[in-house]
C-alpha positions in Angstrom: 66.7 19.5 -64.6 65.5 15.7 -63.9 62.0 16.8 -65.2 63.5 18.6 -68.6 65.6 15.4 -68.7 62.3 12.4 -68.1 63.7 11.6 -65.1 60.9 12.5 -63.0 57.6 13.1 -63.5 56.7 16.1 -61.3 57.8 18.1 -59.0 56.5 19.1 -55.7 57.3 22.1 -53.2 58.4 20.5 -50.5 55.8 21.7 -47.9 53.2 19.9 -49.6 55.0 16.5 -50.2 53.0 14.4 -47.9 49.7 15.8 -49.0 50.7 14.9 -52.8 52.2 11.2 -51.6 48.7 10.8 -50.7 47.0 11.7 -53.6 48.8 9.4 -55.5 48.4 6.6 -53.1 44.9 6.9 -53.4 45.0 7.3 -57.3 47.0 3.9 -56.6 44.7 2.7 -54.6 41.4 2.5 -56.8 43.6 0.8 -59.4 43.1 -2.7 -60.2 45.5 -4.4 -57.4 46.8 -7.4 -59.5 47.2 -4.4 -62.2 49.6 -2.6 -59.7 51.9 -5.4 -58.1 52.2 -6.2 -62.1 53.3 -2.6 -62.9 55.8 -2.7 -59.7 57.0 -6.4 -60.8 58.1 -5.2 -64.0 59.2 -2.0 -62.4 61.6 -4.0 -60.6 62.6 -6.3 -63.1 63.2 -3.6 -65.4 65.7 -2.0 -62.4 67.9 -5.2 -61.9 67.6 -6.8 -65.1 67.1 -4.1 -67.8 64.3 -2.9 -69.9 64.9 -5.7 -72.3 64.3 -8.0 -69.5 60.9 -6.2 -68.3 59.9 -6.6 -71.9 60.1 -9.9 -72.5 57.5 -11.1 -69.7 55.0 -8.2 -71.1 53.3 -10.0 -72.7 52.5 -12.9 -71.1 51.9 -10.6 -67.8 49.5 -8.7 -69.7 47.5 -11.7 -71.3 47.0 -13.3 -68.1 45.8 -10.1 -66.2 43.4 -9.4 -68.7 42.0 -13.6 -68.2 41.2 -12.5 -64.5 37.6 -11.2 -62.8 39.4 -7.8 -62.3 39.9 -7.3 -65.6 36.4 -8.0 -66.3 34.7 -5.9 -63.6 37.1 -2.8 -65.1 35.3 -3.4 -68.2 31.8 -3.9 -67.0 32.7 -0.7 -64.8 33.3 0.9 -67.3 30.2 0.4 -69.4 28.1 0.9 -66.7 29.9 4.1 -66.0 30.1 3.4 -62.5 34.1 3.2 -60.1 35.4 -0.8 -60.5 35.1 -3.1 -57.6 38.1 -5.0 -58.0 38.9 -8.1 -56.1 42.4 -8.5 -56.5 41.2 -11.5 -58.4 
């Protein structure tokens, strides 16, 4: 029901949930790291303060992580067709 609803985004049998925790982690995990303590910041900004108060940092959060070497070895990366290097920088 929490799937049909948006709630969730999957659902797992539950033999197999540490072997899917770990695939995501490692999806996680080759993600850009300012990228991702940006995405749980607003996360958990959106949880205590609202969506309208995730929202009205977006911006600015997004402009300055797309000013940093990570951002510009995703796109380098990605013309070279090659996995990023990021630097958490």
């Amino acid at each position: 029901e929490a799937l049909r609803m948006g709630l969730i985004q999957e659902t797992c049998d539950p033999t197999k949930l540490a072997e899917r925790g770990l695939v995501i982690a490692k999806q996680i995990a080759r993600c850009a790291p300012l990228a991702v303590a940006a995405t749980r910041a607003a996360a958990k900004k959106a949880i205590q303060g609202g969506e309208a108060a995730a929202l009205s940092t977006l911006m600015a959060d997004a402009r300055a992580l797309m000013e940093t070497e990570d951002a510009a070895e995703g796109v380098r990366s990605f013309m070279e067709r090659r996995d990023a290097e990021f630097q958490g920088k």
